[in-house]
C-alpha positions in Angstrom: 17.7 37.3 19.5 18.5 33.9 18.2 18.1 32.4 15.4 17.8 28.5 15.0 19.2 27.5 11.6 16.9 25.0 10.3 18.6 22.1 8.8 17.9 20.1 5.7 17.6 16.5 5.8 17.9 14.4 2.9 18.1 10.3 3.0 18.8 7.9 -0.6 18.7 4.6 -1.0 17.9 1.9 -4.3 14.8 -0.6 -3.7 13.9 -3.8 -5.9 10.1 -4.2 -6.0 9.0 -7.9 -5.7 5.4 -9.5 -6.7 4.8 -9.5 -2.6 5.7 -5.7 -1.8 2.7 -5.2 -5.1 0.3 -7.3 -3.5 0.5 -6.2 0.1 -0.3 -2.7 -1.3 -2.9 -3.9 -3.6 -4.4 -5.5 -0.7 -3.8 -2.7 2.0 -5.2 -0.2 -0.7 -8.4 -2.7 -1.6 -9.5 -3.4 2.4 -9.3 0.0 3.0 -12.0 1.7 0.6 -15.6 1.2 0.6 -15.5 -1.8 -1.9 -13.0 -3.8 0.5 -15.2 -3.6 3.7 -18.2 -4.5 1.5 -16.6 -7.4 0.0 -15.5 -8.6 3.8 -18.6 -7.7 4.9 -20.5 -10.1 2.4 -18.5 -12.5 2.7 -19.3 -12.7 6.8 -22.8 -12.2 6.4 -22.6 -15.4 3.5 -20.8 -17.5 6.5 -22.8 -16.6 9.1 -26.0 -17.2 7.2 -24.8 -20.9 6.0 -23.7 -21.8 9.4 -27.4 -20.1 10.8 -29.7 -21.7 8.2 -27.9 -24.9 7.7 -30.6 -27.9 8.0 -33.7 -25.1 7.8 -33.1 -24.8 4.0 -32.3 -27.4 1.2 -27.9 -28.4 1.4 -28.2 -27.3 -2.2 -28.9 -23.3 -0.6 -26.3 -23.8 2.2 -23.4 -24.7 -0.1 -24.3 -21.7 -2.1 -24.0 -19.3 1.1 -20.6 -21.1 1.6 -19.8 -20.6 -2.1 -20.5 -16.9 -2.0 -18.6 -16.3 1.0 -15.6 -18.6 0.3 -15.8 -16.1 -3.6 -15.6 -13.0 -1.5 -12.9 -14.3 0.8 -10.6 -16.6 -1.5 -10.9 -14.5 -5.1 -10.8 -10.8 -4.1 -6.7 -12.0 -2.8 -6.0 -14.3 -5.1 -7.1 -12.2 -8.1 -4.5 -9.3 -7.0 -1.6 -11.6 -6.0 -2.5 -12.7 -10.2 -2.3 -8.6 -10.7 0.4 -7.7 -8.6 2.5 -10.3 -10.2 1.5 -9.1 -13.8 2.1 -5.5 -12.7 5.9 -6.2 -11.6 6.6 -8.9 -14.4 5.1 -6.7 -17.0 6.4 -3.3 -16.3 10.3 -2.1 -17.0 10.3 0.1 -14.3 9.0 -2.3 -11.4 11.1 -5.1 -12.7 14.9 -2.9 -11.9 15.8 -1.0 -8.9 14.8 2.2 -8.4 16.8 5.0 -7.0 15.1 7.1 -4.0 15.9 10.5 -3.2 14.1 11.8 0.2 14.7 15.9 1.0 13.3 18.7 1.8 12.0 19.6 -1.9 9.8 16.0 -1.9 10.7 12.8 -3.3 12.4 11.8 -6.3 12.5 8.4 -7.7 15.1 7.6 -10.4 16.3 5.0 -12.7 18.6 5.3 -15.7 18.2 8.8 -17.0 14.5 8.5 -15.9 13.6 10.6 -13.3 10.4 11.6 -11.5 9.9 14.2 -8.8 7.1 14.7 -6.4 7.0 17.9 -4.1 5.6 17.5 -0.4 2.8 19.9 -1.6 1.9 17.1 -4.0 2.1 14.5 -1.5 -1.9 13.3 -0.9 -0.4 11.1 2.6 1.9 9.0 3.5 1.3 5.4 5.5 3.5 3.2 6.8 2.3 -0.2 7.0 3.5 -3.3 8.2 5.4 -4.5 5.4 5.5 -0.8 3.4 6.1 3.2 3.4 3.5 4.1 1.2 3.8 7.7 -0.2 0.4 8.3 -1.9 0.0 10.2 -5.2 -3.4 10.4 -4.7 -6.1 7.8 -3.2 -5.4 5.2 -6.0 -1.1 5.2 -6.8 1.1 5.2 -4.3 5.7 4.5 -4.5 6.1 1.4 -2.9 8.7 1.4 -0.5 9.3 -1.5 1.3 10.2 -1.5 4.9 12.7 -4.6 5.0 14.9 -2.3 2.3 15.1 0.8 4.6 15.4 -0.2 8.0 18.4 2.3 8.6 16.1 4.8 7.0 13.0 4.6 8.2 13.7 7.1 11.2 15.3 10.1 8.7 11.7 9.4 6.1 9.5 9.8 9.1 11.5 12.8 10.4 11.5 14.3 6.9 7.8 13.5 6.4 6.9 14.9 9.6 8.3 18.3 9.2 6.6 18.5 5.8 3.3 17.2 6.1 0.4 18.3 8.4 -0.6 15.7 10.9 -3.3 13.9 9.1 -1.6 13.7 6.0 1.1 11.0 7.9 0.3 7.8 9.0 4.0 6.2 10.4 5.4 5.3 14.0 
């Protein structure tokens, strides 16, 4: 017989949350739920009917299709870049780097003598996104780890993600 000894993989590094790394997840995390698709999806059917009906109704009705789909399209972004920048200015935690501990055991964010541990059982999913490694509490709070900070890691967090999480609970290439 043989035995293959299986071999724990751990990866640290610090990250420094900026107003942009809050508002690509607050963006990522609104177009993909129900209320973001409906709020895209209004704001299409607002253009389309403005551009369809303009000169069959009054200029008065048209610019108020426009309005409505310029409202959906402009204020659903623009109201979480204003909350993604109050979330980072305003909390202690976001404003300072934070210590990342990746293992076998789960994730573990530090700071200080602060210290907070998630197991991979606890893990709801984890998504990597363009800009971010997103490793969801549950479907509303996620650690924000940006990719631009971890380039030399990002293999060893997939590979460690991988061998704890079923397939559908990891979203990274």
């Amino acid at each position: 017989r043989h035995y293959r000894k299986e071999t724990s993989m751990k990866t640290e590094f610090d990250i420094k949350l900026d107003t942009m790394d809050m508002y690509r997840y607050n963006l990522w995390h609104t177009y993909t739920t129900f209320s973001g698709y409906l709020a895209f999806l209004l704001s299409g059917i607002a253009f389309v009917t403005a551009v369809r009906k303009w000169g069959e109704v009054s200029l008065s009705t048209s610019v108020l299709y426009l309005a409505f789909g310029v409202l959906f399209a402009v204020y659903t972004p623009v109201t979480l870049y204003i909350r993604s920048r109050q979330q980072v200015l305003g909390s202690p935690v976001l404003k300072n780097v934070l210590h990342y501990t990746i293992d076998d055991t789960g994730v573990t964010t530090s700071q200080g003598d602060q210290s907070s541990s998630l197991a991979w059982d606890q893990v709801y999913r984890v998504v990597a996104t363009r800009h971010n490694i997103l490793v969801c509490i549950n479907p509303r709070n996620a650690f924000i780890i940006p990719r631009e900070q971890v380039t030399k890691e990002y293999e060893l967090i997939r590979e460690i993600a991988q061998k704890h999480l079923e397939k559908y609970r990891l979203k990274m290439k």
